[in-house]
VEXDO-404063 format. One line per field, with one value per residue (C-alpha): residue number from 1; residue in three letters; chain; x, y, z. Coordinates in nm, 3 decimals. Example, Ala and Ser with C-alpha at 12.3 -4.5 7.8 and 13.67 -1.06 7.14 Angstrom:
REM VEXDO-404063
fise: [1,2] $
gumar: [ALA,SER] $
zator: [A,A] $
east: [1.230,1.367] $
north: [-0.450,-0.106] $
up: [0.780,0.714] $
This chain:
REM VEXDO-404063
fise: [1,2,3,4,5,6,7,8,9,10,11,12,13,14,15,16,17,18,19,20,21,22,23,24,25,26,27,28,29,30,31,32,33,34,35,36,37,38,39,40,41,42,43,44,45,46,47,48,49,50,51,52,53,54,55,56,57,58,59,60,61,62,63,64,65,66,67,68,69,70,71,72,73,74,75,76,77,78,79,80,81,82,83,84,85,86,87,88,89,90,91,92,93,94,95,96,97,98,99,100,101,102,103,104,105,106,107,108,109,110,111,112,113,114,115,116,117,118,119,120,121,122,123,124,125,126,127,128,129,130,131,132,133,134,135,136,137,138,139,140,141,142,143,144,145,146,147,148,149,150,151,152,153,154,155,156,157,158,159,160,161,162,163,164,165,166,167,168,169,170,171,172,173,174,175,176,177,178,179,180,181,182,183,184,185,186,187,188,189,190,191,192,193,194,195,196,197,198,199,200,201,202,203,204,205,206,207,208,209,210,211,212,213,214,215,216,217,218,219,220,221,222,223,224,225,226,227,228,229,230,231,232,233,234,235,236,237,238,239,240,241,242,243,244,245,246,247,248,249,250,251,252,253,254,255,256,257,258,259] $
gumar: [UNK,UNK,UNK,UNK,UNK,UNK,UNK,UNK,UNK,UNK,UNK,UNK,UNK,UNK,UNK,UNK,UNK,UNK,UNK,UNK,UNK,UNK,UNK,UNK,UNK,UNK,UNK,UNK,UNK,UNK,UNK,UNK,UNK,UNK,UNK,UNK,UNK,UNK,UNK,UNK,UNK,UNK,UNK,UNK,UNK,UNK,UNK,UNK,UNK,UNK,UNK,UNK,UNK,UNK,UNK,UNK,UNK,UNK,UNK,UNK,UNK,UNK,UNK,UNK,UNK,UNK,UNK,UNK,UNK,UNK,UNK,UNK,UNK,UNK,UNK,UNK,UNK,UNK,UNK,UNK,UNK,UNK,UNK,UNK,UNK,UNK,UNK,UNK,UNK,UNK,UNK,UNK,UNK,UNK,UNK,UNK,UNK,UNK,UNK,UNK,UNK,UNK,UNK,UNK,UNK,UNK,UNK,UNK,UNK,UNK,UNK,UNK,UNK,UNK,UNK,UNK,UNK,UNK,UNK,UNK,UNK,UNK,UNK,UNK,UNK,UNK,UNK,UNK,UNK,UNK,UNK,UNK,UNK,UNK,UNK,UNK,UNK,UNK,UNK,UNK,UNK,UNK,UNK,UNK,UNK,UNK,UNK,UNK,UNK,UNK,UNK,UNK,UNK,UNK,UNK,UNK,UNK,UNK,UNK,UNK,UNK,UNK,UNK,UNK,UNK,UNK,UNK,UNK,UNK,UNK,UNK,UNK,UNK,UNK,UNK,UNK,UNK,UNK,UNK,UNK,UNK,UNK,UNK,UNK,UNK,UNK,UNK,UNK,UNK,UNK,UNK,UNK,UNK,UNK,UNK,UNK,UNK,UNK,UNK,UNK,UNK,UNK,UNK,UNK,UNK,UNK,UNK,UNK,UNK,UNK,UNK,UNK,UNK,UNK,UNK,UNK,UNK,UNK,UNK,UNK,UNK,UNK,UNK,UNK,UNK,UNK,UNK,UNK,UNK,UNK,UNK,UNK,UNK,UNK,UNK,UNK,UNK,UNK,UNK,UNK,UNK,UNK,UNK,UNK,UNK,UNK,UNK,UNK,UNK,UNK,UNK,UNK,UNK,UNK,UNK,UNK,UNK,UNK,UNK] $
zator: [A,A,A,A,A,A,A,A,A,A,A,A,A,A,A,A,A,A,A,A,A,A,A,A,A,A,A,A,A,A,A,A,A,A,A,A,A,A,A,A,A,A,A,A,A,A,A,A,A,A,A,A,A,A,A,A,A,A,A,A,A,A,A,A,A,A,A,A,A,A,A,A,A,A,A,A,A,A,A,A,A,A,A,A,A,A,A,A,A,A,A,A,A,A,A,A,A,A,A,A,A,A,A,A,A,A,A,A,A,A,A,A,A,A,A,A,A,A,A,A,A,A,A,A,A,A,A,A,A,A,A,A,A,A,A,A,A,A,A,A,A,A,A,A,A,A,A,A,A,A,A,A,A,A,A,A,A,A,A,A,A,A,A,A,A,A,A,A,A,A,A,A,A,A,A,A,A,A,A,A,A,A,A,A,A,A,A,A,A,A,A,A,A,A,A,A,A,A,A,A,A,A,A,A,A,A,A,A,A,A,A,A,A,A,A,A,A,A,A,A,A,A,A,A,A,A,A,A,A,A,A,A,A,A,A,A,A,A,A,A,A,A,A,A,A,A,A,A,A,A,A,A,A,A,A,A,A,A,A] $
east: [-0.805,-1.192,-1.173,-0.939,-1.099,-1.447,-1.218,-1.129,-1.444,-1.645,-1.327,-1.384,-1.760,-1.727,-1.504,-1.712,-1.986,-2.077,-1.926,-1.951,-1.600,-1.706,-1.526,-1.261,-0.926,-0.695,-0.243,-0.082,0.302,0.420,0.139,0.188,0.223,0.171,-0.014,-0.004,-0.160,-0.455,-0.533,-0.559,-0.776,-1.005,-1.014,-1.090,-1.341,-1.557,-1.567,-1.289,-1.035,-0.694,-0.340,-0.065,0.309,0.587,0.900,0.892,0.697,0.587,0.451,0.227,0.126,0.010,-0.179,-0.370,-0.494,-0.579,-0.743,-0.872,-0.936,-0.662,-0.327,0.003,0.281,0.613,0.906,1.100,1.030,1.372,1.544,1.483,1.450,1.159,0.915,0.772,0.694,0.519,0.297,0.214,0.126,-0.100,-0.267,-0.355,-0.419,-0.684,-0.768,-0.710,-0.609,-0.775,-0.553,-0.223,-0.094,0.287,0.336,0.658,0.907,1.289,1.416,1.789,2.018,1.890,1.945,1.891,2.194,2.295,2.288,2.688,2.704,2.463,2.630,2.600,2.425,2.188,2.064,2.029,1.852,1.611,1.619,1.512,1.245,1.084,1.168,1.271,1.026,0.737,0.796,0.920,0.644,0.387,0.541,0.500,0.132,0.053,-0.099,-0.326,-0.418,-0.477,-0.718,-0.935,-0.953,-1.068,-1.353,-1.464,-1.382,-1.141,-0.753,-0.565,-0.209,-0.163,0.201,0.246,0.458,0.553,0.575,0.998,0.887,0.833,0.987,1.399,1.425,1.755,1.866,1.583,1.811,1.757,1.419,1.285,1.463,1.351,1.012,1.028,1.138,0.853,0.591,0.759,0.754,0.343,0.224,0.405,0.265,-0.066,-0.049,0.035,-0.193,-0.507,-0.614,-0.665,-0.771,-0.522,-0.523,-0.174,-0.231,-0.023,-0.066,0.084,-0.055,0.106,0.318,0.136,0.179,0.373,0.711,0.851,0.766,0.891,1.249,1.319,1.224,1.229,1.126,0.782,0.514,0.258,-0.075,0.001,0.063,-0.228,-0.376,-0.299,-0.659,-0.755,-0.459,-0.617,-0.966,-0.834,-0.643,-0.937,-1.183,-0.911,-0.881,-1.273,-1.295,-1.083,-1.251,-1.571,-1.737,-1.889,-2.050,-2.296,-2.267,-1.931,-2.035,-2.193,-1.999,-1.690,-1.883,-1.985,-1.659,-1.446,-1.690] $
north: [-2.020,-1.923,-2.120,-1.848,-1.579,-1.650,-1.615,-1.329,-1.151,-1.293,-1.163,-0.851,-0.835,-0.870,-0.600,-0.366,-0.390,-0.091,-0.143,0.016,0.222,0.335,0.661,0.651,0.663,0.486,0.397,0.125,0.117,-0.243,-0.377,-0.706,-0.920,-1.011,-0.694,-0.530,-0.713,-0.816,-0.425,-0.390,-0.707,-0.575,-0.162,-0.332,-0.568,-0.308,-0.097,0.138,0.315,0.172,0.202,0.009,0.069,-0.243,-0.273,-0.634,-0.555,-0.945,-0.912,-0.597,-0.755,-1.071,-0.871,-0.643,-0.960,-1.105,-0.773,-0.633,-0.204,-0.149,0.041,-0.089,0.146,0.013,0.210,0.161,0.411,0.393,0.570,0.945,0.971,0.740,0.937,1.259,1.016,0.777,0.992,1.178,0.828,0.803,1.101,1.062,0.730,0.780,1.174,1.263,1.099,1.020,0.764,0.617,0.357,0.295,-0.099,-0.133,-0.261,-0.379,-0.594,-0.483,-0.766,-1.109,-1.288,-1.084,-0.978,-0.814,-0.466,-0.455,-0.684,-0.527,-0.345,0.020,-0.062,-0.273,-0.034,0.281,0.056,-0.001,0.344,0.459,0.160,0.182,0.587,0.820,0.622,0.697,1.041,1.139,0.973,1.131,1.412,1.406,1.320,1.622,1.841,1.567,1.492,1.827,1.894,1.593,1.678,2.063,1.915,1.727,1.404,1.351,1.247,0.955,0.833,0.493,0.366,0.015,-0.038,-0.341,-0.441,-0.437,-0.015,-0.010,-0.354,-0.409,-0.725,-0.878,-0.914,-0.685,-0.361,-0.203,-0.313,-0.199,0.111,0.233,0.138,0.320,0.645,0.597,0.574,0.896,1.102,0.941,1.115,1.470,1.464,1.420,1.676,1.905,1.857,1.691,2.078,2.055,1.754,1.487,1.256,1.051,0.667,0.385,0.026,-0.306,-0.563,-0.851,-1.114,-1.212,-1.527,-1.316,-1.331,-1.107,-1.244,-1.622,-1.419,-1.309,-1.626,-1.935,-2.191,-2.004,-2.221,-2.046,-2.204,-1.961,-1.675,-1.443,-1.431,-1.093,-1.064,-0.998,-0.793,-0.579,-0.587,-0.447,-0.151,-0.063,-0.022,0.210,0.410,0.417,0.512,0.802,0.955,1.187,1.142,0.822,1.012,0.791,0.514,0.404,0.160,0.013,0.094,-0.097,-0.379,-0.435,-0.314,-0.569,-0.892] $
up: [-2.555,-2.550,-2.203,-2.112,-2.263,-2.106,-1.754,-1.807,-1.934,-1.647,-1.466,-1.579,-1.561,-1.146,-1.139,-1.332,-1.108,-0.863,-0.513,-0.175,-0.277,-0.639,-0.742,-0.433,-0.609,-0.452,-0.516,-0.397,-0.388,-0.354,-0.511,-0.673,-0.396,-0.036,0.142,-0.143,-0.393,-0.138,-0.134,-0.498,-0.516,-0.202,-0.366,-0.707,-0.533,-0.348,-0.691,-0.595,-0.913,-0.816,-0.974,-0.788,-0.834,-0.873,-0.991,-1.194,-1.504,-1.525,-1.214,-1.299,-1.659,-1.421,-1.149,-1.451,-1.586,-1.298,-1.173,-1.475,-1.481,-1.229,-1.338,-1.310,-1.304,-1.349,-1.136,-0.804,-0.553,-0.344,-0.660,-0.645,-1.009,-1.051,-0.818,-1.006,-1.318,-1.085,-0.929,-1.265,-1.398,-1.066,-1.065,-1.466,-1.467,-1.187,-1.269,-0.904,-0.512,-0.233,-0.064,-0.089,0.065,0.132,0.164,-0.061,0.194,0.194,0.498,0.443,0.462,0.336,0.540,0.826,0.971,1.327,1.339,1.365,1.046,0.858,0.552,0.471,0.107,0.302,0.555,0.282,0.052,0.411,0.410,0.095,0.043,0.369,0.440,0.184,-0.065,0.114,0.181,-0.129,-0.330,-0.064,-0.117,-0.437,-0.444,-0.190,-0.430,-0.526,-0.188,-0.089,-0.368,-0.285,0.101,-0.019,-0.255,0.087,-0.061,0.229,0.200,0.353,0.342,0.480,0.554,0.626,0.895,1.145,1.552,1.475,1.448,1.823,1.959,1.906,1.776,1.720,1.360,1.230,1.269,0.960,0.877,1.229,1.273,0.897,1.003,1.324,1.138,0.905,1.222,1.361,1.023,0.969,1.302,1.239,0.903,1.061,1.353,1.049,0.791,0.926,0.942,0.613,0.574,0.480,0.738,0.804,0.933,0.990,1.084,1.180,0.963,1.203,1.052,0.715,0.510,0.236,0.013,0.209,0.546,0.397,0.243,0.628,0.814,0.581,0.804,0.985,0.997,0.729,0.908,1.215,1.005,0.891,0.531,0.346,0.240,0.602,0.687,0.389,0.449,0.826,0.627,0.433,0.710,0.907,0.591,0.504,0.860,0.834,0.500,0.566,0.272,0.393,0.654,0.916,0.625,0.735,0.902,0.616,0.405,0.569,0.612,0.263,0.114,0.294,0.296] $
């Protein structure tokens, strides 16, 4: 037990340090594992306030110890009801926004099925995971957003999306179509409110050695697949990029935060 408890406070000690990202306030939806839960570990690392959104509350209890000072926030954000007390637990827990990033993701059917297989549940629940999720919780979170960008702090949503967005790969119907919609609705959000400073970004993180990549194809060999952690440290220099207040330190900044 003191073994343990010695972890954690030296844990906790490296994450209380300054970083590069100090004060930036920063969600994560999907954030306990794969993508996800390499973003939380790379905000927390580089000294950033992050709270992170799951549905499993084991999972969150596991990432908060791991990652000590983040916030977990238990709720699902495919079910309507579960938004407006998620992003009222963001924006206290972090007393503000000035990014969030939409990574939670649902393939469909598991296993993947053709698109004339695929059953109606399957592609809604694609829908509202990879879709109506992140616009309703974005949605949601505008007001927060829009306050940060006016202080000249800068705004960003992120929204993780995937090569099946633009390429039609068989058996990836719902997943890529969802993910297409969500690239669509990410660059009309921009064109309309990076006047006012929320910018609106997505990206295609490539095929990651996650749960979610091993759930759709079982038998990938993992050494060919990228790590999360870089996948993450890519997202958080195209987001740090994207924010003003860095100003001609961005460069440096990036560098150091994602090390």
């Amino acid at each position: 037990m003191a073994l343990d408890n010695e972890n954690t406070l030296a844990r906790m000690e490296a994450f209380e340090q300054d970083g590069p990202l100090k004060g930036l306030r920063v969600a994560v939806a999907g954030g306990t594992s794969g993508l996800g839960l390499a973003l939380v570990h790379e905000f927390a690392s580089a000294g950033a306030s992050v709270a992170f959104v799951a549905r499993d509350r084991t999972k969150i209890d596991t990432t908060l110890t791991d990652i000590p000072g983040t916030h977990g926030i238990a709720g699902d954000i495919s079910r309507k009801e579960d938004i407006y007390p998620i992003a009222m637990e963001i924006t206290g827990e972090l007393g503000g926004l000035d990014v969030l990033i939409n990574n939670a993701s649902s393939l469909g059917p598991v296993p993947l099925a053709l698109l004339g297989d695929t059953e109606c549940e399957d592609f809604e629940q694609a829908l509202a995971t990879n879709l109506l999720g992140p616009f309703r919780l974005t949605k949601a979170l505008l007001g927060a957003l829009a306050v940060s960008a006016r202080q000249g702090r800068g705004a960003v949503v992120l929204n993780i999306s995937s090569d099946a967005a633009l390429n039609p790969y068989p058996l990836w119907g719902a997943y890529g179509a969802s993910k297409a919609a969500l690239n669509h609705m990410t660059r009309i959000w921009d064109e309309e409110l990076s006047p006012e400073g929320i910018r609106f970004l997505w990206i295609d993180p490539g095929d990651m050695d996650t749960p979610l990549h091993a759930l759709a194809i079982p038998d990938a060999d993992r050494s060919t697949l990228k790590r999360p952690e870089a996948a993450a440290r890519q997202a958080i220099e195209t987001i740090v990029s994207a924010l003003p207040q860095y100003g001609r330190s961005r460069g440096r900044i990036v560098d150091e935060a994602t090390r």
